[in-house]
C-alpha positions as CSV (number, residue, x, y, z in Angstrom):
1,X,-6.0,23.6,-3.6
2,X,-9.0,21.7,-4.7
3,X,-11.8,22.3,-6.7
4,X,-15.2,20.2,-7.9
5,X,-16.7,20.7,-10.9
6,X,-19.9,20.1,-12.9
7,X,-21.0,20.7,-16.4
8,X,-24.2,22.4,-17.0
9,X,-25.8,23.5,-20.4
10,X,-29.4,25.0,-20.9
11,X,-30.9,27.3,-23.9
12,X,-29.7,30.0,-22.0
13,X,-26.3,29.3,-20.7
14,X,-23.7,26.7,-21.5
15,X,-20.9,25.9,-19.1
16,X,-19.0,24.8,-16.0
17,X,-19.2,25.4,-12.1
18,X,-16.9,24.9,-9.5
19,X,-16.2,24.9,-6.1
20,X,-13.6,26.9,-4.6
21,X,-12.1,27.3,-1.0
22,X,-12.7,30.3,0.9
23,X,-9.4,31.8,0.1
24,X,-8.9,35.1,-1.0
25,X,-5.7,34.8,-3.2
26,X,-7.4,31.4,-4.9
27,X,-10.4,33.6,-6.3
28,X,-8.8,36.4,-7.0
29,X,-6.3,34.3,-9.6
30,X,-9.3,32.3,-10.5
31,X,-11.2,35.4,-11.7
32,X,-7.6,36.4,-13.2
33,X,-7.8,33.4,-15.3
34,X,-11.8,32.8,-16.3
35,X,-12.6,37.1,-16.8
36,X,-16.4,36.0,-17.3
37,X,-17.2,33.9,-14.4
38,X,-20.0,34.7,-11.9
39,X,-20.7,33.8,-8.8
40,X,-24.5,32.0,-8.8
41,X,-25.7,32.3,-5.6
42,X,-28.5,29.7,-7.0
43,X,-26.0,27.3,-7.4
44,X,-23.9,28.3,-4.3
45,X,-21.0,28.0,-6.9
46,X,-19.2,29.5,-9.5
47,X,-20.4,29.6,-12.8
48,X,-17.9,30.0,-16.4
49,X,-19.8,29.9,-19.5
50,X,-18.8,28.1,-22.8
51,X,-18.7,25.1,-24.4
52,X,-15.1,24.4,-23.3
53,X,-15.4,25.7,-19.8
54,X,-15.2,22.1,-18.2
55,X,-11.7,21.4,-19.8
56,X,-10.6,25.1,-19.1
57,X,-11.5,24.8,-15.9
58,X,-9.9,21.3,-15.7
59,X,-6.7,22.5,-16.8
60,X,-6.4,25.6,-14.5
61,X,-6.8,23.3,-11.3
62,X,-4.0,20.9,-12.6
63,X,-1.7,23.7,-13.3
64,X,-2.6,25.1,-9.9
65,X,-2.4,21.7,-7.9
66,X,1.1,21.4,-9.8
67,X,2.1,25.2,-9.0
68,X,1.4,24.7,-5.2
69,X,3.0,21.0,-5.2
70,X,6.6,22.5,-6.5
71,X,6.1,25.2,-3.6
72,X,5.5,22.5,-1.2
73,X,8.4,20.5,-2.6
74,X,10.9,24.0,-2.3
75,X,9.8,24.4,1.8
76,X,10.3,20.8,2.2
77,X,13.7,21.4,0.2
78,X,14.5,23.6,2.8
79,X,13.5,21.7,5.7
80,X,15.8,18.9,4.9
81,X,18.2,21.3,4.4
82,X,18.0,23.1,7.6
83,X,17.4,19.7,9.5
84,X,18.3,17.1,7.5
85,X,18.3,13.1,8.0
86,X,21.6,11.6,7.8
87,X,21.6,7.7,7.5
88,X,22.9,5.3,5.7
89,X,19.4,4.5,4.3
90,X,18.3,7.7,2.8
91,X,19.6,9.5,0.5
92,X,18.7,13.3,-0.8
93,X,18.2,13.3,-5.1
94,X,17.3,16.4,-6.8
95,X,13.7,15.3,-7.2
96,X,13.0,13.6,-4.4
97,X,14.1,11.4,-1.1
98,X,15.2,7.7,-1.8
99,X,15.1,5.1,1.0
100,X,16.9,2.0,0.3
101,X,16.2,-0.8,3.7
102,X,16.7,-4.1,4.0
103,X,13.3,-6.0,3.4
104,X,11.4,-5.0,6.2
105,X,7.2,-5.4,6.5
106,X,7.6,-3.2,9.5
107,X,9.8,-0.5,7.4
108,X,7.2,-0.8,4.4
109,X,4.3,-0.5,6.4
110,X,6.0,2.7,7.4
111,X,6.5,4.2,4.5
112,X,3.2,3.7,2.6
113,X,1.7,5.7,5.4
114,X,4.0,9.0,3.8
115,X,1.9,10.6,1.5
116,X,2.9,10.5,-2.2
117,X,5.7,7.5,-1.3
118,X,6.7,5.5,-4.6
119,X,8.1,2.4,-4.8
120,X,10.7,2.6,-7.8
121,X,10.8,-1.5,-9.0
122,X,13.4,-0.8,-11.8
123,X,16.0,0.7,-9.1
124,X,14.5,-1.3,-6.2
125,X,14.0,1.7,-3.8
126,X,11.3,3.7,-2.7
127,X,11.3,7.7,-3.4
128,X,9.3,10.5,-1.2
129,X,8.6,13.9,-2.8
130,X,10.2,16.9,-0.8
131,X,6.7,17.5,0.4
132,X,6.3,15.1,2.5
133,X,9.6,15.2,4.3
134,X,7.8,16.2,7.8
135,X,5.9,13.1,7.8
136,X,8.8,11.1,6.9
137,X,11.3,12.6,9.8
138,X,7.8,12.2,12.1
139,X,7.7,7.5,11.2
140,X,12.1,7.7,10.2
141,X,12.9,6.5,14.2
142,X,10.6,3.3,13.5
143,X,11.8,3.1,9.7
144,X,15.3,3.2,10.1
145,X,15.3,0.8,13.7
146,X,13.3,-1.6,11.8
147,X,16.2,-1.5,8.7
148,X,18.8,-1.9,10.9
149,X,17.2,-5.2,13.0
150,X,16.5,-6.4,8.9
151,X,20.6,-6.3,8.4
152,X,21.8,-10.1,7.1
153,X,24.3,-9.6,10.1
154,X,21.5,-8.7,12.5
155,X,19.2,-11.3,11.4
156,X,21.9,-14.3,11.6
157,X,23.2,-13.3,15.2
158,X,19.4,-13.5,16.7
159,X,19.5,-16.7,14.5
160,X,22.7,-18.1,16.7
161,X,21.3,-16.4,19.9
162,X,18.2,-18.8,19.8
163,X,19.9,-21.8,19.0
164,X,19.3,-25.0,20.7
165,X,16.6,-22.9,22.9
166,X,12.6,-23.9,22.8
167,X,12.3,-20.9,20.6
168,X,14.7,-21.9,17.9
169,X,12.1,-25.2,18.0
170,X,9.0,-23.6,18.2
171,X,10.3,-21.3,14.8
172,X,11.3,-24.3,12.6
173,X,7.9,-26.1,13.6
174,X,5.9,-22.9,12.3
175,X,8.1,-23.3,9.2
176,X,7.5,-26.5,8.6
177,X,3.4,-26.0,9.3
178,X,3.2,-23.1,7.0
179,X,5.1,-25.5,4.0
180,X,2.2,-28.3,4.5
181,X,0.0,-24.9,2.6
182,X,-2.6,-26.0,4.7
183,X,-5.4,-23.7,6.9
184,X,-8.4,-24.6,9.3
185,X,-11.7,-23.4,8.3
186,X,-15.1,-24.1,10.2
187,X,-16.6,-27.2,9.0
188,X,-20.2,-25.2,8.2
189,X,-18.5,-21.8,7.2
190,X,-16.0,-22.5,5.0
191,X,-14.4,-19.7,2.8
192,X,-15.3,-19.3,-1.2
193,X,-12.9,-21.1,-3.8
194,X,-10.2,-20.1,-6.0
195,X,-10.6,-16.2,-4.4
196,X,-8.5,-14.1,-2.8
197,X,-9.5,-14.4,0.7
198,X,-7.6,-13.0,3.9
199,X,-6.3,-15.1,6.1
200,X,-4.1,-14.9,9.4
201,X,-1.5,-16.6,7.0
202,X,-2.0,-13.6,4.7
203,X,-4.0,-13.3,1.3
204,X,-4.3,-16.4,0.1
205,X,-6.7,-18.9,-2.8
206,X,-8.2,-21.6,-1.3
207,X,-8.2,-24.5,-3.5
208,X,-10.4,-27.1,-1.6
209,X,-10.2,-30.1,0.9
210,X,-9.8,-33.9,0.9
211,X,-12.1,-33.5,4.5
212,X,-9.6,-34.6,6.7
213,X,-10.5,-32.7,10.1
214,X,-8.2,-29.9,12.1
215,X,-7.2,-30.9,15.6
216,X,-7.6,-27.8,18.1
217,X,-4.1,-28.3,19.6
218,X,-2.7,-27.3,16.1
219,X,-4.7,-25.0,15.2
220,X,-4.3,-22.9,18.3
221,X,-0.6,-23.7,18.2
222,X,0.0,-22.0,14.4
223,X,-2.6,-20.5,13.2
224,X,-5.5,-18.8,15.6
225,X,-7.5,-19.5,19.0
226,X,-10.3,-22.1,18.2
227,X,-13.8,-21.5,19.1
228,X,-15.0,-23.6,21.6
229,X,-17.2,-26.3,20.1
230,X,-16.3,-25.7,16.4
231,X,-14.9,-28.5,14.1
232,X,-13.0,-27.3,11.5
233,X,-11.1,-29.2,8.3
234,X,-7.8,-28.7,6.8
235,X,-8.1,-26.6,3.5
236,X,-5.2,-26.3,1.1
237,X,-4.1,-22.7,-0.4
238,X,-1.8,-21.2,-2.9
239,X,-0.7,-17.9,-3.1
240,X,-2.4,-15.6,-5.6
241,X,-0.5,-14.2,-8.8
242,X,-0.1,-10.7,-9.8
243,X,-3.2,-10.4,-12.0
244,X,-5.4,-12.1,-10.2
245,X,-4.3,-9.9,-6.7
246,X,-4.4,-6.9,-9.0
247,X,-7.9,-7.4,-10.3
248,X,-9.5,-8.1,-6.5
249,X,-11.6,-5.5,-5.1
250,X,-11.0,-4.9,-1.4
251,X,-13.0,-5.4,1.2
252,X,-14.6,-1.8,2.4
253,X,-14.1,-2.3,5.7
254,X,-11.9,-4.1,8.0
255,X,-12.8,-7.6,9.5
256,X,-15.5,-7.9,12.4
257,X,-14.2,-9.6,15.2
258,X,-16.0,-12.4,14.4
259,X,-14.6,-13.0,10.9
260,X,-11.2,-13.3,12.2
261,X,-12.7,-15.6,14.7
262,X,-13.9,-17.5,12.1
263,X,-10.2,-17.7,10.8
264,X,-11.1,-15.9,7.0
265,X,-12.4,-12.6,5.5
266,X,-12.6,-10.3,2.0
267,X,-9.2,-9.3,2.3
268,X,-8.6,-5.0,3.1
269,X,-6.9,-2.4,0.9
270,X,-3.5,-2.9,2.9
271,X,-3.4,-6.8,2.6
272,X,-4.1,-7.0,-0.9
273,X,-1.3,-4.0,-1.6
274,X,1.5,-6.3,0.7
275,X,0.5,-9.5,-1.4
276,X,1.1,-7.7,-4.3
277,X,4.3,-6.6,-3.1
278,X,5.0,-10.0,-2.2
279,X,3.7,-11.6,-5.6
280,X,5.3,-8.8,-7.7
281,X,8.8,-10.2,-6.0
282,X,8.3,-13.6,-6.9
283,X,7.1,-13.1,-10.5
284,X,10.9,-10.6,-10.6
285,X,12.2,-13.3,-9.1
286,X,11.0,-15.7,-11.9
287,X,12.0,-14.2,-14.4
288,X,15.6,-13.6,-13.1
289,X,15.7,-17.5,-13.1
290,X,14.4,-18.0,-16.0
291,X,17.2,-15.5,-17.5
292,X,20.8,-17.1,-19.0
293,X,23.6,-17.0,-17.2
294,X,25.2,-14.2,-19.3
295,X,22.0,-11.8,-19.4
296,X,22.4,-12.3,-15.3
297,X,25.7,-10.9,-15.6
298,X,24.5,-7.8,-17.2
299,X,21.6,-7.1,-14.5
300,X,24.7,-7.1,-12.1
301,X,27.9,-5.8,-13.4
């Protein structure tokens, strides 16, 4: 249940309105709780006089948001139990439904679409309220193949299966492309500095050029289709850090065709939150290394 509210004060009232659904049961425990409301057909809403009627108000929605989110959490209780998911990468806790994959962008990509999904950093896992259980059995085929091909096993036998083949060559080469942290832009539409900017490397801050220009044969090989009659110069990068990822605004829309034509754009929502991700790894990462041998020990007993 959701409700919108707006202060109003006059001489001759003092107050709050609000919206409600048209549900029967919501107004009826609404009028329960504000006796002296009214319904103002002026304002199409209704109306709770006194000075503290915005905080009552605000109050009475959060404890009824909270009431219905426990009786969403008790059906989806009983959904898992009725049907439940057994694998080796879920497991049911008290409060909620932790996942614990392999890293995989396919398997994350996943779960961020479940509403209310948290990713827990301290106990590196991510949790889904009861609640949303249906929408987690609905994407759990494509989460849990997507773990499984992310095994260290998995991942080291499609290593050996490619060895010594053109695609084992064609793999390294990327690798040692995306190293030289290097990217083509067009020569008279080159991206801003030192911002985040997306990329079909990913987010990235370009950091300038020494004007050396982008032959199409590499370009098209690693990084995107030149357009026919462009020139284009090699541009270094860096990857962003935490802060500086944190305190971008995304882009409000997604990229136009021709922007990733173009090879750049303002980066959306969902690439800044997966370069965050990435970013928030590597500063964990960091500071593991930067720990003594013996506090190691204790983060792994």
């Amino acid at each position: 249940m959701t409700g919108t509210t707006k202060r109003r004060t006059s001489r001759s009232d003092e107050g709050a309105t609000i919206d409600l659904p048209h549900d029967r049961i919501t107004v009826q425990r609404f009028r329960q709780a504000f006796p002296r409301a009214r319904w103002s057909d002026r304002l199409n809403a209704w109306f709770v006089p006194g000075r503290t009627a915005e905080s009552r108000i605000g109050r009475w929605l959060a404890e009824t948001e909270a009431e219905a989110d426990r009786f969403a959490d008790e059906k989806g209780r009983d959904a898992f139990a009725f049907e439940p998911i057994e694998s080796r990468y879920l497991e049911a806790a008290p409060a909620a439904l932790q996942i614990r994959t392999p890293y995989s962008r396919t398997a994350i990509n996943e779960i961020r679409e479940i509403p209310y999904a948290r990713w827990d950093a301290d106990r590196r896992l991510w949790t889904v309220p009861y609640r949303s259980f249906e929408e987690l059995r609905q994407r759990w085929p494509v989460i849990e193949g997507a773990a499984e091909a992310s095994e260290p096993q998995v991942r080291r036998a499609r290593r050996e299966a490619i060895k010594g083949t053109v695609e084992e060559a064609a793999s390294k080469a990327r690798a040692r492309e995306r190293r030289r942290k290097r990217y083509p832009a067009p020569v008279d539409d080159a991206p801003p500095l030192q911002r985040a900017i997306g990329a079909h490397v990913g987010v990235i801050f370009f950091t300038g050029t020494d004007g050396e220009m982008a032959d199409t044969t590499t370009i098209e090989a690693f990084y995107f289709p030149a357009a026919k009659g462009e020139e284009y110069v090699w541009m270094s990068w860096r990857t962003g850090t935490l802060e500086e990822l944190v305190g971008t605004w995304p882009a409000r829309a997604p990229p136009e065709p021709h922007e990733r034509l173009r090879g750049w754009w303002m980066p959306t929502l969902d690439e800044l939150r997966m370069a965050r991700r990435d970013a928030r790894s590597r500063k964990a990462n960091r500071k593991r290394k930067d720990k003594s041998p013996d506090e190691r020990s204790e983060d792994h007993p």
